[in-house]
C-alpha positions in Angstrom: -44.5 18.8 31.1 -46.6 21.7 32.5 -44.8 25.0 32.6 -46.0 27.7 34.3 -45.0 31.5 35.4 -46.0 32.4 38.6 -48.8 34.7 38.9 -47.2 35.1 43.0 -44.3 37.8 43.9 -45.0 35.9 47.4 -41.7 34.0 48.9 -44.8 31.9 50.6 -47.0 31.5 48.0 -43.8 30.2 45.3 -42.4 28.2 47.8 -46.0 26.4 48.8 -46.1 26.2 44.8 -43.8 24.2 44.6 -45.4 21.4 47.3 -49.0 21.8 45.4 -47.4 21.0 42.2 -45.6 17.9 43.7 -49.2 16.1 45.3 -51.4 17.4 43.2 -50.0 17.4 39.4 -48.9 13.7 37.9 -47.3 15.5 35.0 -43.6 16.9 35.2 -44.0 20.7 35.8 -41.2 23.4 34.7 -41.9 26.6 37.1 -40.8 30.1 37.2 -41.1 32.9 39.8 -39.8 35.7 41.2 -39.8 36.7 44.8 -40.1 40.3 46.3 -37.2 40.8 48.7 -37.1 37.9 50.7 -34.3 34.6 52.1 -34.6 31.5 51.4 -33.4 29.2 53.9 -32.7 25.2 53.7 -35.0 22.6 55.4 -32.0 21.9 58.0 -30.9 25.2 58.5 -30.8 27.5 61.7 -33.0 30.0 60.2 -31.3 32.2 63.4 -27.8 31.6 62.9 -28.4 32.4 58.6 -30.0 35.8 58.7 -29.2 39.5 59.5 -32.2 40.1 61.6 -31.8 43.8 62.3 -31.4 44.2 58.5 -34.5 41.7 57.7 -36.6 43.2 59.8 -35.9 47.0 59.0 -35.8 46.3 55.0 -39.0 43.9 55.4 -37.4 40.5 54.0 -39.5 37.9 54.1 -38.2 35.1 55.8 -39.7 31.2 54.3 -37.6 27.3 55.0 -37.7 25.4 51.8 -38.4 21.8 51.4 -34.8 21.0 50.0 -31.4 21.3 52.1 -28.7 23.3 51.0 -27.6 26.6 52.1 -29.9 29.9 52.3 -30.0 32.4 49.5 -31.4 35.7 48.8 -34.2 36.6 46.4 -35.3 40.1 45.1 -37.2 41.4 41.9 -33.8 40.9 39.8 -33.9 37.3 40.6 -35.3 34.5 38.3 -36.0 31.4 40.0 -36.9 27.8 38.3 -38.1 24.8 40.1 -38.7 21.3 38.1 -40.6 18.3 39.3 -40.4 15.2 37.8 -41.0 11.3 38.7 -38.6 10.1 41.1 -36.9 7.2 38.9 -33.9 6.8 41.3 -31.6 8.5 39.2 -28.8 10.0 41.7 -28.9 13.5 42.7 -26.0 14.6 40.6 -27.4 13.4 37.4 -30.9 15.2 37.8 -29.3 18.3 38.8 -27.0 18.0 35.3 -30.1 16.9 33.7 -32.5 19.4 34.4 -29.7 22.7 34.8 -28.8 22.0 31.0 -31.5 23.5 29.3 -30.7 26.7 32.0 -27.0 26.3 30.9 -27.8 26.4 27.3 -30.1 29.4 27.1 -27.1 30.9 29.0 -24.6 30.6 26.5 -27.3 31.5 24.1 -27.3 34.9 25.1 -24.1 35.0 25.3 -22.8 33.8 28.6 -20.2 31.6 28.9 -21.4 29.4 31.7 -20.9 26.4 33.0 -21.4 23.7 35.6 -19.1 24.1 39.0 -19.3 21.6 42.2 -22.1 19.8 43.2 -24.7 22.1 42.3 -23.6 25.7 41.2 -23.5 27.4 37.9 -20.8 29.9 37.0 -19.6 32.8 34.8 -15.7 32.3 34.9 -15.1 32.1 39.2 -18.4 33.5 39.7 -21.3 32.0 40.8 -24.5 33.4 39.3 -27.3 30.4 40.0 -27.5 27.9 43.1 -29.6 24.5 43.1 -31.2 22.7 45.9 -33.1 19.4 45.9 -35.8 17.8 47.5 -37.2 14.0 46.9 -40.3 12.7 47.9 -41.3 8.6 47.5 -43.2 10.2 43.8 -41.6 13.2 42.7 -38.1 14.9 42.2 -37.8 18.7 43.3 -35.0 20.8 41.3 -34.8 23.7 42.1 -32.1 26.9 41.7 -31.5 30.4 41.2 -30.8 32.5 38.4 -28.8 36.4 39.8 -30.1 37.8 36.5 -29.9 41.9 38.4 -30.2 41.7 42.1 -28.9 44.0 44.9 -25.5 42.3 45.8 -25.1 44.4 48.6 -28.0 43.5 50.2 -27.5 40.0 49.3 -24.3 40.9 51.4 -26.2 42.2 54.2 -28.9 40.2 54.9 -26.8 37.1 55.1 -24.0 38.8 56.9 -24.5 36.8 60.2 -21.5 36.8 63.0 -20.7 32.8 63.2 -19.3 33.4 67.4 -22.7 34.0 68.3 -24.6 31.2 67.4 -23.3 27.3 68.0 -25.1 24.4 66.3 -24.7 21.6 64.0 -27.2 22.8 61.3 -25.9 22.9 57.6 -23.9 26.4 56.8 -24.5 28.4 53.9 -21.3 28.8 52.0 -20.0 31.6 51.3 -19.5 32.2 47.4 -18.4 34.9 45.4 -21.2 35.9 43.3 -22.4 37.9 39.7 -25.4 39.1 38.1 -25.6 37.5 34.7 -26.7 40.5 33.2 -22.9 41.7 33.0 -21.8 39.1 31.0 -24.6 38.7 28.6 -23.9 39.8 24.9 -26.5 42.6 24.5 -28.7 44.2 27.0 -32.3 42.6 28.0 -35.0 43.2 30.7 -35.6 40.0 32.9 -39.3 39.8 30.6 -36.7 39.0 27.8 -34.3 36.8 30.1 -37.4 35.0 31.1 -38.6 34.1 27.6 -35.1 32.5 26.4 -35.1 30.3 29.8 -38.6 28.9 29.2 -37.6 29.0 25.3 -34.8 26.1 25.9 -37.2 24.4 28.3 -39.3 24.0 25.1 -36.4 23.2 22.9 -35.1 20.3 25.1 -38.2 18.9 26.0 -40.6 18.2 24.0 -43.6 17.8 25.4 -43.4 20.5 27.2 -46.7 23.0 27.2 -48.0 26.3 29.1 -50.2 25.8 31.6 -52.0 29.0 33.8 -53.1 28.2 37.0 -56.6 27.9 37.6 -58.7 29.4 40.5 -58.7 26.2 42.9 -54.5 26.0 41.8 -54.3 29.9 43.2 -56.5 29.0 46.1 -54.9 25.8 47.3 -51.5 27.3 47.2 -52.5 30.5 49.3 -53.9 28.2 51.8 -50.8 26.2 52.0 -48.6 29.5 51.9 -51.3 31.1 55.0 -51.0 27.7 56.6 -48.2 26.5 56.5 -44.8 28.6 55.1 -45.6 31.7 56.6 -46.3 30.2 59.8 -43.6 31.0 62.4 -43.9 27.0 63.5 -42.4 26.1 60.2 -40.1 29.0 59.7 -38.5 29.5 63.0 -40.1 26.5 64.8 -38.2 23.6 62.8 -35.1 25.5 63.7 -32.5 22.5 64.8 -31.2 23.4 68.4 -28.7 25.9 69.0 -26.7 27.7 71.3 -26.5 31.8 71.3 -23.9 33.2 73.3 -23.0 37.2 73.5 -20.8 39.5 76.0 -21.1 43.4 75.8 -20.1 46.2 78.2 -23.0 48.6 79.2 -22.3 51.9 81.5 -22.6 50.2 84.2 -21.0 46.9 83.6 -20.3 44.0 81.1 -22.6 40.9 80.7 -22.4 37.8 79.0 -25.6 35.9 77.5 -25.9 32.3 77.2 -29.1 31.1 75.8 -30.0 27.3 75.0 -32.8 27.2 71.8 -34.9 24.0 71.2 -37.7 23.7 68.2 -37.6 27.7 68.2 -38.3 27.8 71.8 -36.0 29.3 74.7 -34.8 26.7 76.4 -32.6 27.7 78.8 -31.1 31.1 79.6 -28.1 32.5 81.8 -27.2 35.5 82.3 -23.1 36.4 84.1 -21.2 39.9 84.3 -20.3 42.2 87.0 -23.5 44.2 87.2 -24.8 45.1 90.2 -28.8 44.1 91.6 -31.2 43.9 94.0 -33.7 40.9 92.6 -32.4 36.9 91.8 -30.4 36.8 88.7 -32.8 33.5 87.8 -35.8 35.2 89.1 -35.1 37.5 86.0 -34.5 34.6 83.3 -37.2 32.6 84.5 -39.3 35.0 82.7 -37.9 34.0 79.4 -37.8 30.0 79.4 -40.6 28.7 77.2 -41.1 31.7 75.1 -40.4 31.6 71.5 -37.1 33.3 70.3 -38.6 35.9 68.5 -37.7 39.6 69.3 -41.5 40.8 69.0 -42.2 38.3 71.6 -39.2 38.9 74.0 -39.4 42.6 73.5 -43.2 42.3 74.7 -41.8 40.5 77.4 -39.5 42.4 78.8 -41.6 46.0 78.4 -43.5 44.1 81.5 -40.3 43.6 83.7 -38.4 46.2 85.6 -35.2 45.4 84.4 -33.2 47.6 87.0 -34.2 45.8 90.0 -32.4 43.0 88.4 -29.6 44.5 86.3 -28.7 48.1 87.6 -28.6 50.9 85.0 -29.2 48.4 81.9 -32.0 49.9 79.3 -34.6 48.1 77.8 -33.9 48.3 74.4 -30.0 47.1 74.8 -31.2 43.7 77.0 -33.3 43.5 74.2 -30.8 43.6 71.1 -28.5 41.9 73.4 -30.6 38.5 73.0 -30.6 38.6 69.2 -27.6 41.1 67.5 
């Protein structure tokens, strides 16, 4: 088994690591990374209906869809992350996961943790949860993947997952809600993450032993930033494999109240209809025609709308509130 730390902070680049490693290795590979502030999301998940927005896009959280299902978590620099890939030998899903979380579980306890294995694919410190696992198969390999809250901000874990669940109706898989713990509180002396990662990679070697260090070589580095540039940062993947949805919202404005009923499909606006008591001169559809086919992104809309004059259409409502009122 190769075992590698990631040269990449990149949510993009660690993520498209993950793929390389799957086509292009034959060996197992053991991987570690850490993610600047960034969310995670599941391959079936509304990436919409998941994330804070306002709070993503004022903090700068990188937004990236995973290959595995599951729910979306949060990553930051106090975060440890481990993926492994092995041959797919048809062994059922919750035997790799027990298999490949028990060297994580025993470096754990090592350090003095008292962790153990909770549902289908959590671990736990007492009720709390302090690492999630996702996983991925392809007709070769085996993806494992999970989380380790070694010191991250649980507020903004908080915050940029805090997502109203009236506004936005699909049948996407929902991230559940879990109350959560940085291991670093339970452990029996006090550590850095550069120490947390050495004991995790230290079981890895314990339990299995063939496993070596590998560093990536140029051609690894370059392959995975093309697939990150290409493919995972790419608002087709991200956004664009969003399963359709249905955003609704009503709010009052000075001059009225208005209720917004948009219809998304593959990331795209669909459909849009706008009600309320507000007074107008120009077609209520003339106005929403301008919107259908558009992506649902607020840089796009926001474009949009700076070339329409809203008050012919929808008296005494300001830009910037027809704006948020598509996406808050």
């Amino acid at each position: 088994m190769k075992c590698i730390i990631s040269p990449f902070d990149s949510c993009y680049k660690n993520i498209a690591g993950e793929e390389y490693f799957m086509s292009a290795f034959d060996d197992d590979v053991f991987y570690l990374y850490i993610n600047l502030p960034s969310i995670i999301i599941g391959k079936n998940q509304n990436a919409y209906s998941e994330i804070n927005q306002e709070y993503v896009s004022e903090h700068d959280v990188k937004v990236v869809r995973r290959l595995s299902g599951g729910g979306a978590v949060y990553h930051d620099s106090g975060n440890l992350n481990f993926s492994f890939m092995v041959k797919n030998d048809d062994r059922d899903i919750d035997v790799v996961f027990h298999d490949y979380a028990t060297p994580i579980l025993h470096a754990l306890r090592h350090l003095g943790a008292d962790a153990s294995f909770f549902g289908r694919n959590d671990l736990v410190i007492g009720d709390k949860k302090i690492s999630g696992n996702a996983q991925y198969r392809s007709s070769r390999k085996i993806l494992q993947h999970g989380t380790l809250l070694f010191d991250s901000d649980l507020t903004a874990i908080s915050n940029a997952l805090n997502v109203s669940p009236i506004k936005y109706q699909d049948k996407s898989i929902k991230s559940v809600k879990s109350r959560v713990a940085n291991i670093r509180d339970f452990l029996a002396n006090e550590i850095t993450m550069k120490d947390f990662t050495d004991a995790i990679l230290k079981a890895v070697f314990e339990e299995i032993p063939d496993a070596q260090l590998y560093e990536l070589t140029g051609s690894d580095i370059f392959a995975i930033s093309n697939l990150a540039e290409k493919k995972y940062s790419a608002w087709e993947w991200v956004y664009g494999n969003t399963p359709k949805f249905t955003y609704k919202n009503v709010f009052r404005f000075d001059k009225g109240t208005i209720e917004v009923q948009m219809n998304v499909l593959s990331g795209i606006i669909d459909n849009l209809t706008i009600y309320g008591d507000f007074f107008g001169v120009g077609e209520i559809k003339e106005f929403t025609d301008n919107f259908i086919g558009l992506p649902y992104d607020k840089a796009t809309i926001k474009k949009k709308i700076a070339d329409i004059d809203v008050g012919h259409y929808i008296w005494g409502l300001e830009k910037n509130i027809l704006l948020n009122s598509f996406f808050e």
